[in-house]
PDBQT receptor file of N, H, CA, C and O in Angstrom, charges set to zero:
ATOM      1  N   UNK A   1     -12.120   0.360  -7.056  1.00  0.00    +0.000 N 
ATOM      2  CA  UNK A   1     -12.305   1.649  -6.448  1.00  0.00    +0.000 C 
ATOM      3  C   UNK A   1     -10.996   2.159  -5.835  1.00  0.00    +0.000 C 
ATOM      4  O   UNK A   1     -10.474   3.255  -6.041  1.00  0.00    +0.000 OA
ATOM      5  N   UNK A   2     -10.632   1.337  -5.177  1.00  0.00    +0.000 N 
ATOM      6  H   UNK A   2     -11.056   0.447  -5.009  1.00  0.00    +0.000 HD
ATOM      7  CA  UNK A   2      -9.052   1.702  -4.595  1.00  0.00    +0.000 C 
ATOM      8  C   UNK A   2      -8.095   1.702  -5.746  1.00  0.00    +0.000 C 
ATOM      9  O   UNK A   2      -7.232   2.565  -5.589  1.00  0.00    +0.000 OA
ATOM     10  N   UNK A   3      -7.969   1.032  -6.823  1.00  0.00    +0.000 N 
ATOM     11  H   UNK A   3      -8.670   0.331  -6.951  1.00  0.00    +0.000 HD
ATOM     12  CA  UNK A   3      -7.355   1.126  -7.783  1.00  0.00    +0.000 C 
ATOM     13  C   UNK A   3      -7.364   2.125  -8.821  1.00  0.00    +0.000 C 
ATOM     14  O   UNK A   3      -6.499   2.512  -9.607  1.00  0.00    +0.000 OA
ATOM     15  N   UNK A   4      -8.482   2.420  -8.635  1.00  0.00    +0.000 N 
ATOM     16  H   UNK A   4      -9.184   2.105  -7.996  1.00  0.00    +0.000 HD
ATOM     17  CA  UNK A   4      -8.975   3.961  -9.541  1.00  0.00    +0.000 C 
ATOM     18  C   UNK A   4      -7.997   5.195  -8.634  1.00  0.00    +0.000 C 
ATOM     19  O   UNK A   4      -7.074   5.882  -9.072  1.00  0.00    +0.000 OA
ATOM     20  N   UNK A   5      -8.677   5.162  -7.029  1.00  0.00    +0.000 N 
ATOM     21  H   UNK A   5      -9.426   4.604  -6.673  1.00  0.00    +0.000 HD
ATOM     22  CA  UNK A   5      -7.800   6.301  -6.229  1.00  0.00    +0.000 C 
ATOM     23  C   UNK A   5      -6.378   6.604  -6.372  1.00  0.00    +0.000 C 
ATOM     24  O   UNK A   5      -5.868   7.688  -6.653  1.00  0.00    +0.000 OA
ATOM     25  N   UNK A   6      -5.705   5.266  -6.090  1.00  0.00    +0.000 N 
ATOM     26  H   UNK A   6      -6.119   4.385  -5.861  1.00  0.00    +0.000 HD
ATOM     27  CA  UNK A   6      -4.135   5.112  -6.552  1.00  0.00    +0.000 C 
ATOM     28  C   UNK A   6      -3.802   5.994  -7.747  1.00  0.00    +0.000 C 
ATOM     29  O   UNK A   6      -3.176   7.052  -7.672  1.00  0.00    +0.000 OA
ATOM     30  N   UNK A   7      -4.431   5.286  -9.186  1.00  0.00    +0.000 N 
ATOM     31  H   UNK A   7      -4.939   4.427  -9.248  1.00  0.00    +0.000 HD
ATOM     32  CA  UNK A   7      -3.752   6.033 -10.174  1.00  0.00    +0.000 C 
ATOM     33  C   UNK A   7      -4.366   7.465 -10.513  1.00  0.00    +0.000 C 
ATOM     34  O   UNK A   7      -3.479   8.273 -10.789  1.00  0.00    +0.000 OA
ATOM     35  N   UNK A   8      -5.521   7.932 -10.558  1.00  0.00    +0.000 N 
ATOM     36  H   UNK A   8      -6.241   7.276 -10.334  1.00  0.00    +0.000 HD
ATOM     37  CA  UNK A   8      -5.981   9.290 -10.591  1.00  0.00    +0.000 C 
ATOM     38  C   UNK A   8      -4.884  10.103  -9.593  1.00  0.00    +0.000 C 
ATOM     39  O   UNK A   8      -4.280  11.057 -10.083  1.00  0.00    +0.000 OA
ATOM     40  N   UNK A   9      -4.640   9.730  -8.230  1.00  0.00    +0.000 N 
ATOM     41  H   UNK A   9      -5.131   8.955  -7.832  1.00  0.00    +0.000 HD
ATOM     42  CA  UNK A   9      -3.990  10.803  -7.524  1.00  0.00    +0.000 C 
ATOM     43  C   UNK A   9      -2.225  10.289  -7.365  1.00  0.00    +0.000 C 
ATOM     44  O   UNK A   9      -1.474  10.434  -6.401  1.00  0.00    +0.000 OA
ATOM     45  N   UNK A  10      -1.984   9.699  -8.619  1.00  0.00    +0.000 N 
ATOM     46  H   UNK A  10      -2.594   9.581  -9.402  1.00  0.00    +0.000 HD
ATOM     47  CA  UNK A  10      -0.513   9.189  -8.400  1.00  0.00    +0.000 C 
ATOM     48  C   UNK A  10      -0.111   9.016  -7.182  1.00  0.00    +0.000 C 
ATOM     49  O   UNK A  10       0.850   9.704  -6.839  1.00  0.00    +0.000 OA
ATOM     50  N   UNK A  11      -0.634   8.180  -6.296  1.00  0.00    +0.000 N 
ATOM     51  H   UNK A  11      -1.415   7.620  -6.574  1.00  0.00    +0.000 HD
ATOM     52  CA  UNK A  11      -0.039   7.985  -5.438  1.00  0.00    +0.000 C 
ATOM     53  C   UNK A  11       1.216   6.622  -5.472  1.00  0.00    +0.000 C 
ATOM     54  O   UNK A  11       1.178   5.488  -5.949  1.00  0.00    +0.000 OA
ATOM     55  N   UNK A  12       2.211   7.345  -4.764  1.00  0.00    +0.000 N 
ATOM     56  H   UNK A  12       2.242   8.266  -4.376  1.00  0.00    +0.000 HD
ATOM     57  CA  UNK A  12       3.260   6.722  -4.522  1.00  0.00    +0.000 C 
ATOM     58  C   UNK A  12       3.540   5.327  -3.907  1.00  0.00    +0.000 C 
ATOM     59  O   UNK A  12       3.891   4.349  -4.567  1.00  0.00    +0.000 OA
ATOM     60  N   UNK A  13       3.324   5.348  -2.417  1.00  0.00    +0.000 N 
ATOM     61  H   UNK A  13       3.039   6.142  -1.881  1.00  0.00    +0.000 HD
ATOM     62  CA  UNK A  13       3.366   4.350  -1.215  1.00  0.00    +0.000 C 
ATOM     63  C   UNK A  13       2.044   4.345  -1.061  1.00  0.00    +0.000 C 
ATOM     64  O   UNK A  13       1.346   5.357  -1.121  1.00  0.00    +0.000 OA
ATOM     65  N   UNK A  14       1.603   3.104  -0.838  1.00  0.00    +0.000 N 
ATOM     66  H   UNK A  14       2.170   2.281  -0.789  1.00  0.00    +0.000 HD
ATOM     67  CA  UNK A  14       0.519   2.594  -0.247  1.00  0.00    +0.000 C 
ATOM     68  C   UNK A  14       0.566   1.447   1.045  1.00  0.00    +0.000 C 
ATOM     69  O   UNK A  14       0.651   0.229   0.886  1.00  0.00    +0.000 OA
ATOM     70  N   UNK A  15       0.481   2.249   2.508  1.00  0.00    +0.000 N 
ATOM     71  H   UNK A  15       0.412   3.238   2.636  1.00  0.00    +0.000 HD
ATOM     72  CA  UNK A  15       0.679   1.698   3.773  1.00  0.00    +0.000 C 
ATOM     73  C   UNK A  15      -0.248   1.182   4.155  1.00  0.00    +0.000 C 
ATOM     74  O   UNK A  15      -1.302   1.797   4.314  1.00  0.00    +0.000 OA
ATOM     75  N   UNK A  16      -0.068  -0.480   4.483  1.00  0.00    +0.000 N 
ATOM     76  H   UNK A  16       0.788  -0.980   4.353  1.00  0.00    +0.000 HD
ATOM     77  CA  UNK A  16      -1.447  -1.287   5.054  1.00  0.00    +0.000 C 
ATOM     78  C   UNK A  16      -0.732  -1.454   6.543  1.00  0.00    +0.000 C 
ATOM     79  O   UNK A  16       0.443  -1.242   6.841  1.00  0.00    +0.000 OA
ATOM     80  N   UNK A  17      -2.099  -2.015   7.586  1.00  0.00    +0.000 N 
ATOM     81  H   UNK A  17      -3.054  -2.187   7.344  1.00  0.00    +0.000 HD
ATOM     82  CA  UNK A  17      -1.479  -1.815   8.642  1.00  0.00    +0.000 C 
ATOM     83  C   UNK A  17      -2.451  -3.044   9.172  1.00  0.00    +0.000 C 
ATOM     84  O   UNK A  17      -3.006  -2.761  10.234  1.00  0.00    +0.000 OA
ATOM     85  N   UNK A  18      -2.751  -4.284   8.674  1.00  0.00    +0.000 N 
ATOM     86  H   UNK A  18      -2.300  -4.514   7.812  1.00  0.00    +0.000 HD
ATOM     87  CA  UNK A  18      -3.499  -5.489   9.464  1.00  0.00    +0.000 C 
ATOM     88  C   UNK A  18      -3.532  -6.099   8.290  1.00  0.00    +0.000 C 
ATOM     89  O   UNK A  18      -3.293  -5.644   7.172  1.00  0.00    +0.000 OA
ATOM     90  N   UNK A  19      -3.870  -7.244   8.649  1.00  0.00    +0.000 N 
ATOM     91  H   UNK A  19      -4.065  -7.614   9.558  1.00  0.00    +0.000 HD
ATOM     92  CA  UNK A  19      -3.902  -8.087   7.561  1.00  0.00    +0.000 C 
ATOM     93  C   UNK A  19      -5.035  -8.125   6.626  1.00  0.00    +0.000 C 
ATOM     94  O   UNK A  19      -4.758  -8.455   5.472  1.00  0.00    +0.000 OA
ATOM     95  N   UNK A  20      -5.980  -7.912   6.840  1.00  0.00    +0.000 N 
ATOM     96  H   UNK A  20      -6.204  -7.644   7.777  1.00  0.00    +0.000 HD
ATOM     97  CA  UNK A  20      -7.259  -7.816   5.484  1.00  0.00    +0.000 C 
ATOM     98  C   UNK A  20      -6.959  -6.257   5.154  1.00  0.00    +0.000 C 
ATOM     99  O   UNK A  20      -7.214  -5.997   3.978  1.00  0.00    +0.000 OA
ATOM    100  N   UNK A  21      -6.588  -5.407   5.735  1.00  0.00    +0.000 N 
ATOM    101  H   UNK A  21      -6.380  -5.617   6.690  1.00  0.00    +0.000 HD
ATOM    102  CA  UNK A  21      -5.861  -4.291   4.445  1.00  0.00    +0.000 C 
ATOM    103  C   UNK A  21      -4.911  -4.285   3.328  1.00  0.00    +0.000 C 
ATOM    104  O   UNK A  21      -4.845  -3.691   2.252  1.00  0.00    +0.000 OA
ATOM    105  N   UNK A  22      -3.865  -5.556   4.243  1.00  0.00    +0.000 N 
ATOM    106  H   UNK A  22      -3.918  -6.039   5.117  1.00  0.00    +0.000 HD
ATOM    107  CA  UNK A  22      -3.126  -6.070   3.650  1.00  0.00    +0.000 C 
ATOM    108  C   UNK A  22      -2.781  -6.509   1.961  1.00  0.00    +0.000 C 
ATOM    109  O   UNK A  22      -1.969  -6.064   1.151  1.00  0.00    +0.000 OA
ATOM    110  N   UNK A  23      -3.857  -7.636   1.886  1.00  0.00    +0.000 N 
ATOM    111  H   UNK A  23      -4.516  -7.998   2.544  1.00  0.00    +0.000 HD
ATOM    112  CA  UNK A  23      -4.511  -8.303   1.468  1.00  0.00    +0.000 C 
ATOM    113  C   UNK A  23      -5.163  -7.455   0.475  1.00  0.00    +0.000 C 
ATOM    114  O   UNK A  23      -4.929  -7.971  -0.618  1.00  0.00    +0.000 OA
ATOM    115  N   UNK A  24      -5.898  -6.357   0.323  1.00  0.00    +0.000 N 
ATOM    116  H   UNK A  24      -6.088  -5.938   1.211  1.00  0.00    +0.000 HD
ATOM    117  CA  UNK A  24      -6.548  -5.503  -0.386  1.00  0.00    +0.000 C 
ATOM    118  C   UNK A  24      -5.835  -4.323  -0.592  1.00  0.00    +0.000 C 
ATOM    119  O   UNK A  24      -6.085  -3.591  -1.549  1.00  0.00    +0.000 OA
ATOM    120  N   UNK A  25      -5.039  -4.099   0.160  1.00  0.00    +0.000 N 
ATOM    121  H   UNK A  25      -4.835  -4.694   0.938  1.00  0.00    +0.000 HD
ATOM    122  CA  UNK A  25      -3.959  -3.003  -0.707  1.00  0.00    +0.000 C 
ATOM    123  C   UNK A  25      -3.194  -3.832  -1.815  1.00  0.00    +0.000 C 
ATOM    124  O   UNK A  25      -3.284  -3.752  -3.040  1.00  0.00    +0.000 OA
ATOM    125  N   UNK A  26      -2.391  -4.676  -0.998  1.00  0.00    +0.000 N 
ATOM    126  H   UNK A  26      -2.318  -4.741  -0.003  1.00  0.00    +0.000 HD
ATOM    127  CA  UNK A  26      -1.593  -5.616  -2.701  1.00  0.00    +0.000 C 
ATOM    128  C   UNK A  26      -2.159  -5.559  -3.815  1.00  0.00    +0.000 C 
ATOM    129  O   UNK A  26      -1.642  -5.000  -4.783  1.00  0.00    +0.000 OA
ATOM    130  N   UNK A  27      -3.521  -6.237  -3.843  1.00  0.00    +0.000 N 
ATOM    131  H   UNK A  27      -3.941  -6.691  -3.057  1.00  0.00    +0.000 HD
ATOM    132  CA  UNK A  27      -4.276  -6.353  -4.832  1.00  0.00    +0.000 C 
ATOM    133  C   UNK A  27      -4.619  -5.452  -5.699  1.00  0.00    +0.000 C 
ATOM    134  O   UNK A  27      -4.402  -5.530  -6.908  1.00  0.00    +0.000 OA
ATOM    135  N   UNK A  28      -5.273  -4.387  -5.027  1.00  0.00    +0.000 N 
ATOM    136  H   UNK A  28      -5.449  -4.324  -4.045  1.00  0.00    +0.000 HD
ATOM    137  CA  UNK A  28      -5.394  -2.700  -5.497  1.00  0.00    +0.000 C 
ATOM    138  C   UNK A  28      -4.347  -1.811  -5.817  1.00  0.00    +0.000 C 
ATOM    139  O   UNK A  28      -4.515  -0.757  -6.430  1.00  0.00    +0.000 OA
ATOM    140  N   UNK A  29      -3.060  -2.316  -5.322  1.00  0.00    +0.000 N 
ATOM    141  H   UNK A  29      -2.924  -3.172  -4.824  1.00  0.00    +0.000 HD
ATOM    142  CA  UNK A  29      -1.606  -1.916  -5.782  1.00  0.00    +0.000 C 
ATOM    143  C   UNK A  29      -0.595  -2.096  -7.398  1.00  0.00    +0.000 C 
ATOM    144  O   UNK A  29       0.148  -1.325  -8.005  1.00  0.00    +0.000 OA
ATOM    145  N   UNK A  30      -1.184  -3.923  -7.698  1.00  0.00    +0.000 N 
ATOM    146  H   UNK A  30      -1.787  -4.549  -7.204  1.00  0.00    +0.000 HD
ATOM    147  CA  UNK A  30      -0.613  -4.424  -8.835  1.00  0.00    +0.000 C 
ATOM    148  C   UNK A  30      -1.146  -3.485  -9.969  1.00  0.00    +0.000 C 
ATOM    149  O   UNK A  30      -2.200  -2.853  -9.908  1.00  0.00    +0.000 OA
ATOM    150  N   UNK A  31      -0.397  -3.488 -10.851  1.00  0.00    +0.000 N 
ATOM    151  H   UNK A  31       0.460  -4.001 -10.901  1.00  0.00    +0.000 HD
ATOM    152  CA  UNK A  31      -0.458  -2.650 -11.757  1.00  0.00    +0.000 C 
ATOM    153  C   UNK A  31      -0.584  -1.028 -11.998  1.00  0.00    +0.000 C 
ATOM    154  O   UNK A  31      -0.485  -0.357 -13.026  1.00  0.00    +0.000 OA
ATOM    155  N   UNK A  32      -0.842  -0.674 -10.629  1.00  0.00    +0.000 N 
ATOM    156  H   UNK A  32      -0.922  -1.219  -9.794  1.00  0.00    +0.000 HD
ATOM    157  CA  UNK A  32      -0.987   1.098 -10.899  1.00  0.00    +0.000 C 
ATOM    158  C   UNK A  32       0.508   1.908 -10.974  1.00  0.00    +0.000 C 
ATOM    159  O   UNK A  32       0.539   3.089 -11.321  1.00  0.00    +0.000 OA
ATOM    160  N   UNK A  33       1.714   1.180 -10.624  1.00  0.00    +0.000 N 
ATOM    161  H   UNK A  33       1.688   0.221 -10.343  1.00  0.00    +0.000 HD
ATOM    162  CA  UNK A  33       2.993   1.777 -10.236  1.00  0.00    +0.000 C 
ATOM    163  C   UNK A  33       3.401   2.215  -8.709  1.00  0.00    +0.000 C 
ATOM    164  O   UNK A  33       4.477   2.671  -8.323  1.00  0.00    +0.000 OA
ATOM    165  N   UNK A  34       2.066   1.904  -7.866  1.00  0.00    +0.000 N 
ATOM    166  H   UNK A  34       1.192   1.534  -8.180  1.00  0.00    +0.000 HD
ATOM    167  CA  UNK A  34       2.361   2.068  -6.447  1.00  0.00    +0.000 C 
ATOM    168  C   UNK A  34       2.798   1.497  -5.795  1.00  0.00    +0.000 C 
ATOM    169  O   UNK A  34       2.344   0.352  -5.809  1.00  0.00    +0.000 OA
ATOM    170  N   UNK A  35       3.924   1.744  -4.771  1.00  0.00    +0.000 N 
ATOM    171  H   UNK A  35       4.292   2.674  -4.759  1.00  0.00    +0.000 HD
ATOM    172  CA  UNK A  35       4.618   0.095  -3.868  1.00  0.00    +0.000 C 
ATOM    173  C   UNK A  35       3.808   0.214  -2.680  1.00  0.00    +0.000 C 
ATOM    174  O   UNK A  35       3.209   1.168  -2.183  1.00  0.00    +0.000 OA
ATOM    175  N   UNK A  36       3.955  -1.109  -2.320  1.00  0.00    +0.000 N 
ATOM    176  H   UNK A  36       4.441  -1.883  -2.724  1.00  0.00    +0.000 HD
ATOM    177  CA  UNK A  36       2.897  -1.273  -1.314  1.00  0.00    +0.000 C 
ATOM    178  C   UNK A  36       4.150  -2.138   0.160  1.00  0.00    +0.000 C 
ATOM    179  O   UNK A  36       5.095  -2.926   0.215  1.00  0.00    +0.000 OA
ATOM    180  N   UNK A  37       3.212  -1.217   1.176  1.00  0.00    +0.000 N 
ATOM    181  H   UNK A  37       2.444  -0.577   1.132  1.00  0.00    +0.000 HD
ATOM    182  CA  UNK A  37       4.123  -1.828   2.351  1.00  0.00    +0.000 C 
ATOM    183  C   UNK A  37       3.121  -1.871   3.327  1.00  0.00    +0.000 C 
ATOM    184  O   UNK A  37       2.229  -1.042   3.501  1.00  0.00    +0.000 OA
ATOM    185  N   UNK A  38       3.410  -3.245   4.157  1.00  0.00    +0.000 N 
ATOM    186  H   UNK A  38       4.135  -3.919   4.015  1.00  0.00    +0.000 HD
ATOM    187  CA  UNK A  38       2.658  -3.502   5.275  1.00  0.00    +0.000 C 
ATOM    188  C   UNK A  38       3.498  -3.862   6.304  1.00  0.00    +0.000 C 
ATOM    189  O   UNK A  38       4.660  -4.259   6.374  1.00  0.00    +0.000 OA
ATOM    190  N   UNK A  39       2.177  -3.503   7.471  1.00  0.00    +0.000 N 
ATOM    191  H   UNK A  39       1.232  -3.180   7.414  1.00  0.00    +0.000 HD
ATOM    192  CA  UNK A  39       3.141  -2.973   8.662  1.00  0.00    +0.000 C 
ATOM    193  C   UNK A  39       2.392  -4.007   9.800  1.00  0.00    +0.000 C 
ATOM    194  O   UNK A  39       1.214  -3.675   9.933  1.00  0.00    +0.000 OA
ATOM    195  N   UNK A  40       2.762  -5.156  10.644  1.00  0.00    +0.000 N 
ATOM    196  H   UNK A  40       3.719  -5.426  10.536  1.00  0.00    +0.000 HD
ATOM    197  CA  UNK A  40       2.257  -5.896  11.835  1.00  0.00    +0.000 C 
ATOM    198  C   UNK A  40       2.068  -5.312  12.813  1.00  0.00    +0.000 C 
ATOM    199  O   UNK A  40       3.034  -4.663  13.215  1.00  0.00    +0.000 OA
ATOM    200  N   UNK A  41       1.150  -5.274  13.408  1.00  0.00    +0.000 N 
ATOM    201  H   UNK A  41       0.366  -5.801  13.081  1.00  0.00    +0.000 HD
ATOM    202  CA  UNK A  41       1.474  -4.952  14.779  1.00  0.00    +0.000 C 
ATOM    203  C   UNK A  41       1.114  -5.473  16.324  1.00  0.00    +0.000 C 
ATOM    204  O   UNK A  41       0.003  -5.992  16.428  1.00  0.00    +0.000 OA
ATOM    205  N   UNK A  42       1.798  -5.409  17.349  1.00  0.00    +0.000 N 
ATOM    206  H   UNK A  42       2.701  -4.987  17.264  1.00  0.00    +0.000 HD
ATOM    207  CA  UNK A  42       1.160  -6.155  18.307  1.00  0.00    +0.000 C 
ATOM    208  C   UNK A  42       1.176  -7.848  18.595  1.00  0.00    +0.000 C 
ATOM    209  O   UNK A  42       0.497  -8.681  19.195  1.00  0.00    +0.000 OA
ATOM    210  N   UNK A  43       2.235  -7.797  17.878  1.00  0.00    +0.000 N 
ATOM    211  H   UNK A  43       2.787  -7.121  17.390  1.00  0.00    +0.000 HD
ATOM    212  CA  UNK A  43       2.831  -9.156  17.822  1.00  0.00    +0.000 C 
ATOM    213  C   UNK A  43       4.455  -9.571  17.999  1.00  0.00    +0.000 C 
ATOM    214  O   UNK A  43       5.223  -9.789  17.062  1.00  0.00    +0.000 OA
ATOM    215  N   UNK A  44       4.748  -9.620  19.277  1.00  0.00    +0.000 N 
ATOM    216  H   UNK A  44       4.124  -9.443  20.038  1.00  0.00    +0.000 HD
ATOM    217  CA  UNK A  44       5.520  -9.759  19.448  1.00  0.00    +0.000 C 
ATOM    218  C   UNK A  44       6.613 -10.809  20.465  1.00  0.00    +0.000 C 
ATOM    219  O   UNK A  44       6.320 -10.507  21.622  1.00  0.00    +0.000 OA
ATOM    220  N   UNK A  45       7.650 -11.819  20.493  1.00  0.00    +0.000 N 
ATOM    221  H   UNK A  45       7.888 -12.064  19.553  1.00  0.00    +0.000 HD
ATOM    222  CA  UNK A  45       7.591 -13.060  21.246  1.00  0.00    +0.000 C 
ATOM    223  C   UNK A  45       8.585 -11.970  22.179  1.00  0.00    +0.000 C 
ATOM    224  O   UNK A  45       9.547 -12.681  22.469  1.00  0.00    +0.000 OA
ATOM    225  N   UNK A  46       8.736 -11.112  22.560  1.00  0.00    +0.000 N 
ATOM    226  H   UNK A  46       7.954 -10.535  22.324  1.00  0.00    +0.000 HD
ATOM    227  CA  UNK A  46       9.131 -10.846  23.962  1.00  0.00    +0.000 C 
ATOM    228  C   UNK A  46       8.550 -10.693  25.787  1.00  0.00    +0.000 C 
ATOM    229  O   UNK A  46       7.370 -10.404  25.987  1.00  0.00    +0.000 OA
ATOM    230  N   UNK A  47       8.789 -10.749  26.085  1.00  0.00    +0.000 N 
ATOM    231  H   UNK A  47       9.747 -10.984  25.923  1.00  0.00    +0.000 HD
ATOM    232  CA  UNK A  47       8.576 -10.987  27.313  1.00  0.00    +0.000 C 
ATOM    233  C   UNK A  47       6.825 -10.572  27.558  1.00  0.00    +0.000 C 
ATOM    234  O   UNK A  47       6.299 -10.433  26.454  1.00  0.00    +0.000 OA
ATOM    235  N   UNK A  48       6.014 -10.391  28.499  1.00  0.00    +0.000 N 
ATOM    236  H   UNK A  48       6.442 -10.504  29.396  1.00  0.00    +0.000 HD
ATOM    237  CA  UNK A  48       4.896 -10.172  28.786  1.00  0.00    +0.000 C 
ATOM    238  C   UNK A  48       4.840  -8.634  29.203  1.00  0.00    +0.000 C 
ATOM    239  O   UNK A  48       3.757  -8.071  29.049  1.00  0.00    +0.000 OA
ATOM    240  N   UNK A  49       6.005  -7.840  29.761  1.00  0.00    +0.000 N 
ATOM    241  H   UNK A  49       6.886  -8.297  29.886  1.00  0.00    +0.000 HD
ATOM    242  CA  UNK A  49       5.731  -6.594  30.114  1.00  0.00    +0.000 C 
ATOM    243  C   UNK A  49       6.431  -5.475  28.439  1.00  0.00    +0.000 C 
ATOM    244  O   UNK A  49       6.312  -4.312  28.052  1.00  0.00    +0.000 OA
ATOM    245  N   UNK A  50       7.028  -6.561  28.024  1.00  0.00    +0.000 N 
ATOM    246  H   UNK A  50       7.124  -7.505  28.338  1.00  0.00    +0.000 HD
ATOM    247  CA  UNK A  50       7.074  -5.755  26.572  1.00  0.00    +0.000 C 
ATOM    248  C   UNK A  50       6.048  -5.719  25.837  1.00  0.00    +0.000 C 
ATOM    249  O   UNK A  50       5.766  -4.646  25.304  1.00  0.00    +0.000 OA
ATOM    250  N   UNK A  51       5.198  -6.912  25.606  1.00  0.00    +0.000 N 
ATOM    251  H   UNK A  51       5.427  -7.784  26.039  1.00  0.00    +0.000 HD
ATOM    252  CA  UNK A  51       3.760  -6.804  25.059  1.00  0.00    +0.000 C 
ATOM    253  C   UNK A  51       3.206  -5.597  25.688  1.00  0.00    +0.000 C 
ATOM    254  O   UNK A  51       3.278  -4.580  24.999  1.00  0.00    +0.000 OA
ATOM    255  N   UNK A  52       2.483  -5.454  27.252  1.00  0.00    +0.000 N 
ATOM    256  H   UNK A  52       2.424  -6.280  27.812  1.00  0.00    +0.000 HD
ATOM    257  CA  UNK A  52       2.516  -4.982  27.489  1.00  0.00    +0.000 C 
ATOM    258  C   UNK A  52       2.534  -3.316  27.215  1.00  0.00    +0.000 C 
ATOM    259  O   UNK A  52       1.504  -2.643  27.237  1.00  0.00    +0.000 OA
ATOM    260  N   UNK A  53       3.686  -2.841  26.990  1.00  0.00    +0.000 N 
ATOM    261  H   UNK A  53       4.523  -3.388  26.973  1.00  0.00    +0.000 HD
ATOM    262  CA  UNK A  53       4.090  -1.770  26.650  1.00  0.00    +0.000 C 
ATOM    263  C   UNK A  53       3.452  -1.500  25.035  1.00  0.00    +0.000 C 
ATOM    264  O   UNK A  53       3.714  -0.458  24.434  1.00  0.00    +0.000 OA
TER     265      UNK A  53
């Protein structure tokens, strides 16, 4: 289904943003010509008021 969307609407970039999107964008990505980029978030080893922030 996601793989159908991709190539019907040529889409370009395909942005995941957690890890089980992750995971299911790649997958739904291979083969249509779309690059796929994922993005972490909320993970970070700095201090406690940078988390925080």
């Amino acid at each position: 289904m996601i793989r159908r969307f991709l190539r019907r609407n040529h889409i370009a970039i395909l942005c995941t943003h957690d890890y089980r999107a992750g995971i299911l964008g790649r997958v739904a990505a291979l083969g249509t010509g779309t690059r796929w980029i994922a993005f972490s978030r909320g993970r970070t080893s700095e201090t406690a008021a940078v988390r925080a922030f």
